[in-house]
C-alpha positions, 0 to 999 in steps of 0.5 A, spaced: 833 337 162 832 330 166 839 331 169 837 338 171 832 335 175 836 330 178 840 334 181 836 339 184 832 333 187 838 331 190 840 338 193 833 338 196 834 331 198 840 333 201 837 339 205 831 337 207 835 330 211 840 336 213 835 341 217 830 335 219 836 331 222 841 336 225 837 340 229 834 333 232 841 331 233 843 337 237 837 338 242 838 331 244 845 333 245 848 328 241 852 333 236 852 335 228 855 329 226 851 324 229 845 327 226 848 328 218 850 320 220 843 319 221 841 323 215 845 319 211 843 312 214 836 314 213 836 316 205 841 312 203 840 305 200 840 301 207 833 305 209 829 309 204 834 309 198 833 316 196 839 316 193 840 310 190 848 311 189 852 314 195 858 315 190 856 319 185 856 325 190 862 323 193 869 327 190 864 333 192 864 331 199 870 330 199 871 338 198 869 339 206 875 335 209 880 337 204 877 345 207 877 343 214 884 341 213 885 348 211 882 350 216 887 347 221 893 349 218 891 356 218 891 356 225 897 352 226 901 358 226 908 355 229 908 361 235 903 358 238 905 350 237 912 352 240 907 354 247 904 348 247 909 343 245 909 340 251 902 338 251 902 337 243 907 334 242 909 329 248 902 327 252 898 328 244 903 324 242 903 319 247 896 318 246 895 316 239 902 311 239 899 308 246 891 307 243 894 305 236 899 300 238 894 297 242 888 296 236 893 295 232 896 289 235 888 286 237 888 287 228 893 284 226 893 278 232 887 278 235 883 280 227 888 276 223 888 282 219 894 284 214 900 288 217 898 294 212 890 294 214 893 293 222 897 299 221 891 303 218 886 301 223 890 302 229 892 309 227 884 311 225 881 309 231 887 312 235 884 319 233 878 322 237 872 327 234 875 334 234 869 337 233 864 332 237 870 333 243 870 340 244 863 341 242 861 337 249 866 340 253 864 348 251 856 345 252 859 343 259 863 349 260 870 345 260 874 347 256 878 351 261 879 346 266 884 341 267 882 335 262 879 341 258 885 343 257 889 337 255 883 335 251 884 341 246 892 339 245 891 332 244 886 334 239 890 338 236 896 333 235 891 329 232 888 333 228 896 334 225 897 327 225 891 326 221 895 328 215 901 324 214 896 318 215 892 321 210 898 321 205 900 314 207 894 310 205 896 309 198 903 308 200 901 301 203 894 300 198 899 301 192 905 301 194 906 294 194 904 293 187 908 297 184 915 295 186 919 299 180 924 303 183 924 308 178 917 310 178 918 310 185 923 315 184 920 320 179 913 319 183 918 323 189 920 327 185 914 329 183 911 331 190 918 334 192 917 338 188 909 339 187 911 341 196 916 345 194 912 349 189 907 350 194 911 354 199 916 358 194 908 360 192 905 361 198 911 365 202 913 369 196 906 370 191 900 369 196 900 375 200 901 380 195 895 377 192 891 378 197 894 384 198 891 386 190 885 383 192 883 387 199 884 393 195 878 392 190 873 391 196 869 386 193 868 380 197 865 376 192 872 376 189 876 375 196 871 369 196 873 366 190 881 367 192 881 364 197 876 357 194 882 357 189 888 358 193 885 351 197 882 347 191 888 350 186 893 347 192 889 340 194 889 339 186 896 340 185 898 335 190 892 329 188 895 331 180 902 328 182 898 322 187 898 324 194 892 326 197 888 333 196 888 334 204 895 335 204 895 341 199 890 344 203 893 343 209 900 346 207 896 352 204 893 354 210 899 352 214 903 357 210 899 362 211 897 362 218 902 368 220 899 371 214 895 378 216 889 375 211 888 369 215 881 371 219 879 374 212 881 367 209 877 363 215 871 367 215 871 366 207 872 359 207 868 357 214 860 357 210 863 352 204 867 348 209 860 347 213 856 345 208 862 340 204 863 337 210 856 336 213 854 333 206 861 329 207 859 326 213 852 325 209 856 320 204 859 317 210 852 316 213 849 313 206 855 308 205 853 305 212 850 297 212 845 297 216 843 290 215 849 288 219 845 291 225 841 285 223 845 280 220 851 281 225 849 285 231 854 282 236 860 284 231 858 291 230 857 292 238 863 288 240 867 293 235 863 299 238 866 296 245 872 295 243 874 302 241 872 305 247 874 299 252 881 299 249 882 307 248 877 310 255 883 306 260 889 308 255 888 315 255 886 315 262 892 313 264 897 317 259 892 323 263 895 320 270 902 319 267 904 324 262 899 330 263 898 330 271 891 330 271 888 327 278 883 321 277 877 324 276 880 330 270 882 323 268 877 319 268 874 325 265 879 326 258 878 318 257 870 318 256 871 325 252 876 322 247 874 315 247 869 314 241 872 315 234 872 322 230 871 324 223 878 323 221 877 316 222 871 316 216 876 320 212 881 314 213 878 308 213 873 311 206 882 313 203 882 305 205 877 301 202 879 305 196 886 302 195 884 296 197 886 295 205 879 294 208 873 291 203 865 293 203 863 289 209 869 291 214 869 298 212 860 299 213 863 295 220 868 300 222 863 306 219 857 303 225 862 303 231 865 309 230 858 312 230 855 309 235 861 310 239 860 318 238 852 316 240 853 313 247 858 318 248 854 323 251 850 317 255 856 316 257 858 323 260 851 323 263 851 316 266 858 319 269 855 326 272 850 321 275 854 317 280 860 321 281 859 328 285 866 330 285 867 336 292 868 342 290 876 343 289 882 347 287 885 344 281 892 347 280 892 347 272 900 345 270 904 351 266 903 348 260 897 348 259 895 354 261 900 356 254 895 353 251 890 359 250 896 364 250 894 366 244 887 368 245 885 375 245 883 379 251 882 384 247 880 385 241 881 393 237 876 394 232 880 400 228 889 401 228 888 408 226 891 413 231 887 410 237 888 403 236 896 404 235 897 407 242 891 402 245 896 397 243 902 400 244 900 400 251 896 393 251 903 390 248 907 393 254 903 391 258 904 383 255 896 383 254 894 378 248 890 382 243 888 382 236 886 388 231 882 389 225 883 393 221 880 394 213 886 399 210 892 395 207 896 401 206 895 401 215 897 393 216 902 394 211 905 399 215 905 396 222 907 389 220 913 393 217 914 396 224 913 390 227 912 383 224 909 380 230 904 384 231 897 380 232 893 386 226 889 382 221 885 384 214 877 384 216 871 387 217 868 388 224 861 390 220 861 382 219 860 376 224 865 370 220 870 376 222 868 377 229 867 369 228 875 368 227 878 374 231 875 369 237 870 375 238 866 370 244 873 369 248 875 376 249 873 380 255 874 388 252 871 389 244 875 396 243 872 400 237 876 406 235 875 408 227 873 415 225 866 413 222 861 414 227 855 410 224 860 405 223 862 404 230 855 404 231 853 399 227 860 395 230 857 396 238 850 393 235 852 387 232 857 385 238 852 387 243 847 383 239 852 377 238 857 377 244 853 381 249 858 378 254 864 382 251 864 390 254 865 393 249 869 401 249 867 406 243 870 411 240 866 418 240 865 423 235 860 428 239 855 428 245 849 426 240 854 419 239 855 418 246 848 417 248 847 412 242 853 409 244 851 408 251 843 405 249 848 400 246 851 398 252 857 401 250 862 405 255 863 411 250 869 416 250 870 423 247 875 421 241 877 430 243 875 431 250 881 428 254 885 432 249 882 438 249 882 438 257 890 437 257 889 442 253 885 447 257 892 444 264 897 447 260 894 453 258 891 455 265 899 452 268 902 458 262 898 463 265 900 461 273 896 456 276 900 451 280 899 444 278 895 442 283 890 448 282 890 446 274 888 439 276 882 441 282 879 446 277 879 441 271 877 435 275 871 439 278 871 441 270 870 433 268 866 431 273 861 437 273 861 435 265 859 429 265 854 430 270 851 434 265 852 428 261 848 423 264 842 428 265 842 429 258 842 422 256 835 421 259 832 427 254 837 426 249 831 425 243 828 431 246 831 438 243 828 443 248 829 439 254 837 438 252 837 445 251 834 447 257 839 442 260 845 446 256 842 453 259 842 451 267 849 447 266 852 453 263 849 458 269 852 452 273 859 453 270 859 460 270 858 460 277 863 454 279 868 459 276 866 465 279 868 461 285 874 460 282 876 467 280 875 469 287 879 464 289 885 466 285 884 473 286 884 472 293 891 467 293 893 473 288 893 478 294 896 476 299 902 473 295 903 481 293 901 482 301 907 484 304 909 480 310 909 482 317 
C-alpha cells in the first residue's frame, strides 16, 4: 500500500510540475522544453526535492526518445530523402562536421579532455533542437522561407546523425576496456543479426499484421500493435548491447512507405508526448543548480561558447553551401545555434559509460539550457535592430524539394469518387494524400500502384487529420458514401483547419444545406451524372449538341437558384415546399419556351425552300 502511494505521489508530482511549468514556458514564448527543464530543476534535488531520486524514473523516461526516434524514422521515407539530398546530405552534413570539429578541437586541446570524451562532446553539441528550432520558425511564420527551409533539412540530418552517435557512445565508453577480439566478434554478430532480423520482420511480418489487426476495428488493439512493434524492437536491440533508440528508429524507417504509418503516428504521437516531457523532466532533475552559484563563470562561459562557436560556423556554411544571403544567414545561425534535445540524450548515454563525470555532465545539462532560454531574446534582440527591406529572395531548387511531399490535397474516402479525384490529381502532378478505413480498398490500390500516397485512417480522429499534415493542405475532399460521416468530417476540419477549403460529397438536397452551414463547398454525389444523362437523351431524340448544352445549362443555373433560396428556409417544410411549387411552375415555363423553340426550328427544316 506504501509503494502504491508513492507512486501516485509521484505522478501527481510529475503532472502537477508539467501543467504549471509548460504553459508558463509557452507564453513567454521559450518553448515546451524549457519548461519541462524548468519543471524538472524545480522539483528535483537542487530546489524543492520532491523527488528525491532522479533515476528511479529514469529508464521510463527513457521510453519517449526511444518513440521520438520512431517517429523519425516513420517519416524518413527514402522518396523523400532522395529530394532532398542535396540540402540533407550535403549543407546538413556540412553543418554537423564543421561545428563538431571546432568544439571538439577546443575539448580535447583547449579542456584538456580525452579523445573519446572530445569526440562525444563535440558531436553532441553540433546537433541543434529539432523541436525548439521549427516551433520558433512555425511561430514566426518561417518555415517557408529561404533559411526556414535550410533549417528544416539541416534538422533533419541531424536528427539522422543522432543515430549512430547514440549507438557509438558505448563503443568509446567500454570499448576500450573490453580488448578481446572474440567477444568483440560475437557481440557483432549479434547485432548484425538482431538488425537483420528487424528488417526480414519488418518487410515481410509487420504489414499483414496491421493488416489483421485493422480489420477488428478496435483502436485500443491498433494501440497495443503499434507500442509492441516500438518497445519489442527497442528491446531487441539493448538485449544484444546497442541502444533502444536504434530499434526503434529502424522500425519506423521500414515502415515509413507502409499504408499504416499515419495510423501508426497517430497512435504513438500521445505517449511519445507524455514519455518525452517526463524525459526532459528526468533531465531537468538531474541539474546542479549549486554550479550557478558555486561556478558561474564556468557555466556561462560554456553556455557562450556553444552558441559563440556554432552561430558564425552555420553562418557561414548558410553562405557557402546553402546559398542563403546574409541576413537569411544570420538568421538560420541564431535558429540552430543552441544546443537540442538529442545532445541530453547523448551526453545522459556518456556519463553512464563513463565519458563525462557528475559534475561536467550537470555543466553541460545547464548550458544547453540556458543556450535554448536566450534563444528567443536573441531572435527578439535581432528583429529589433535589424529591419530588412521587403525583398524578393529566390528560393534555390533543392529546397523547394523539400516540401514536395507535402499534401495539397488531402481525400477523405478511395471509393469511386476518390479514385477518379486522384486519378485526375496524379495526372496533374498535384501532391495528395488519401485516407481511407477499408483494407480490402488500400489493398487494392496499392496493388495497382505501389506508390500510391493511400493510407489506413479515420478522418473522424484528429491524430489522423494530425499525421496527414491536414494543417498544410490547401483543399480537404470528402467523398465517402455515409452522409452523417461526411458531416461530422466537414465539422471537425472546419473546427480545427478552418483554413483548408473543404469539398464534400452529397447525398441529397437536405445534405447539401448542412454541408454549406458547415462552410463546406457541397456537390451532388448523382447530379452531374443524371444531367450527362438527361444531354444524351435529349441528343438521341434530335436536339443538336449545342441546343442540348443551352437547355440544360439554363436547367443548372435555374436549379441551383432554387437551391440557394431553399437554403435560407431549409428547416422550414412549408416554406421549402412553397419554394419547390414556384420553381417547379417556373421550370414548366422555361420549357414551354423551349417546345416553342423546337416547334419553330422543326417547321422550317420541313418549310420548303423557296
Amino acid at each position: 500500500m506504501h509503494e502504491q502511494s508513492s507512486f501516485l505521489l509521484l505522478a501527481v508530482v510529475f503532472l502537477l510540475a508539467a501543467v504549471a511549468a509548460v504553459p508558463l514556458a509557452k507564453r513567454l514564448r521559450l518553448g515546451a522544453v524549457i519548461g519541462y527543464l524548468l519543471a524538472g530543476v524545480v522539483i528535483g534535488p537542487s530546489t524543492l526535492n520532491l523527488i528525491a531520486h532522479p533515476e528511479d524514473i529514469r529508464h521510463i523516461s527513457e521510453l519517449g526518445v526511444v518513440l521520438l526516434l520512431f517517429i523519425i524514422g516513420l517519416e524518413l521515407s527514402p522518396r523523400r530523402l532522395w529530394l532532398m539530398r542535396k540540402a540533407v546530405f550535403g549543407v546538413g552534413a556540412a553543418q554537423v562536421l564543421v561545428c563538431a570539429s571546432l568544439i571538439g578541437t577546443l575539448a580535447y586541446i583547449g579542456l584538456d579532455q580525452p579523445v573519446n570524451t572530445a569526440v562525444v562532446l563535440g558531436l553532441g553539441l553540433a546537433l541543434s533542437s529539432t523541436a525548439f528550432g521549427l516551433q520558433i520558425l512555425a511561430e514566426r511564420k518561417e518555415l517557408n522561407s529561404a533559411h526556414g527551409r535550410l533549417a528544416f533539412a539541416i534538422l533533419l540530418f541531424q536528427d539522422i546523425a543522432a543515430i549512430p552517435l547514440i549507438a557509438l557512445i558505448p563503443l568509446l565508453g567500454a570499448g576500450a576496456s573490453d580488448p578481446s577480439s572474440d567477444s568483440n566478434l560475437v557481440q557483432l554478430i549479434k547485432i548484425v543479426g538482431s538488425i537483420a532480423l528487424i528488417v526480414v520482420g519488418g518487410r515481410y511480418l509487420l504489414r499483414p499484421v496491421f493488416r489483421i489487426v485493422a480489420r477488428t476495428g478496435l483502436q485500443e488493439v491498433s494501440t497495443a500493435t503499434a507500442l509492441l512493434v516500438v518497445i519489442g524492437t527497442a528491446w531487441l536491440m539493448q538485449s544484444v548491447g546497442v541502444s533502444m533508440a536504434l530499434g526503434a528508429f529502424l522500425a519506423g524507417l521500414l515502415l515509413a512507405d507502409s499504408e499504416y504509418r499515419h495510423e501508426l503516428e497517430s497512435q504513438i504521437e500521445p505517449f511519445k508526448g507524455l514519455l518525452l516531457g517526463l524525459f526532459f523532466i528526468s533531465v531537468g532533475m538531474t541539474a546542479d543548480l549549486g554550479l550557478l552559484l558555486s561556478s558561474p563563470g564556468a557555466v556561462l562561459l560554456l553556455t557562450a561558447m556553444i552558441i559563440g562557436c556554432k552561430l558564425p560556423l552555420i553562418y557561414l556554411v548558410g553562405r557557402a553551401a546553402g546559398g542563403l544571403d546574409k541576413l537569411s544567414a544570420l538568421r538560420l545561425g541564431v535558429v540552430l545555434a543552441a544546443g537540442g534535445e538529442f545532445a541530453f540524450v547523448v551526453f545522459q548515454m556518456a556519463r553512464d559509460q563513463q565519458l563525462f563525470d557528475p559534475r561536467m555532465h550537470s555543466m553541460l545539462v545547464l548550458a544547453i539550457t540556458l543556450s535554448m532560454a536566450v534563444t528567443p531574446l536573441i531572435i527578439l534582440l535581432l528583429s529589433k535592430l535589424i529591419k530588412p527591406k521587403p525583398v524578393t529572395v529566390e528560393v534555390p531548387e533543392e529546397l523547394k524539394q523539400i516540401d514536395a511531399e507535402t499534401p495539397r490535397v488531402v481525400i477523405s474516402g478511395m471509393g469511386r469518387m476518390g479514385q477518379v479525384i486522384a486519378r485526375v490529381l496524379r495526372a496533374q502532378r498535384v501532391p495528395y494524400i488519401a485516407l481511407e478505413t477499408s483494407v480490402d480498398s488500400i489493398e487494392l490500390s496499392r496493388s495497382l500502384s505501389r506508390d500510391m500516397p493511400i493510407f489506413y485512417g479515420d478522418s473522424l480522429r484528429p491524430e489522423i487529420l494530425r499525421a496527414a499534415q491536414v494543417d498544410q493542405a490547401e483543399f480537404f475532399i470528402i467523398t465517402t458514401d455515409d452522409p452523417d460521416t461526411n458531416l461530422r468530417t466537414a465539422e471537425l476540419v472546419r473546427r480545427l483547419y478552418p483554413h483548408v477549403t473543404i469539398i464534400a460529397r452529397a447525398r441529397n438536397r437536405q445534405h447539401v444545406h448542412r454541408l454549406i452551414d458547415l462552410g463546406a463547398l457541397a456537390v451532388r454525389e448523382t447530379f452531374h451524372s443524371s444531367l450527362e444523362m438527361s444531354k444524351q437523351v435529349l441528343t438521341g431524340l434530335g436536339l443538336s449538341e449545342a441546343q442540348a448544352d443551352s437547355r440544360l445549362t439554363r436547367f443548372r443555373e435555374h436549379d441551383e437558384q432554387v437551391l440557394a433560396a431553399q437554403h435560407k428556409v431549409y428547416d422550414d417544410a412549408a416554406a421549402v415546399m412553397q419554394t419547390a411549387r414556384e420553381a417547379r411552375a417556373d421550370l414548366e415555363r422555361l420549357f414551354d419556351s423551349d417546345q416553342i423553340e423546337a416547334r419553330g426550328i422543326d417547321e422550317a427544316l420541313q418549310r420548303p425552300a423557296d
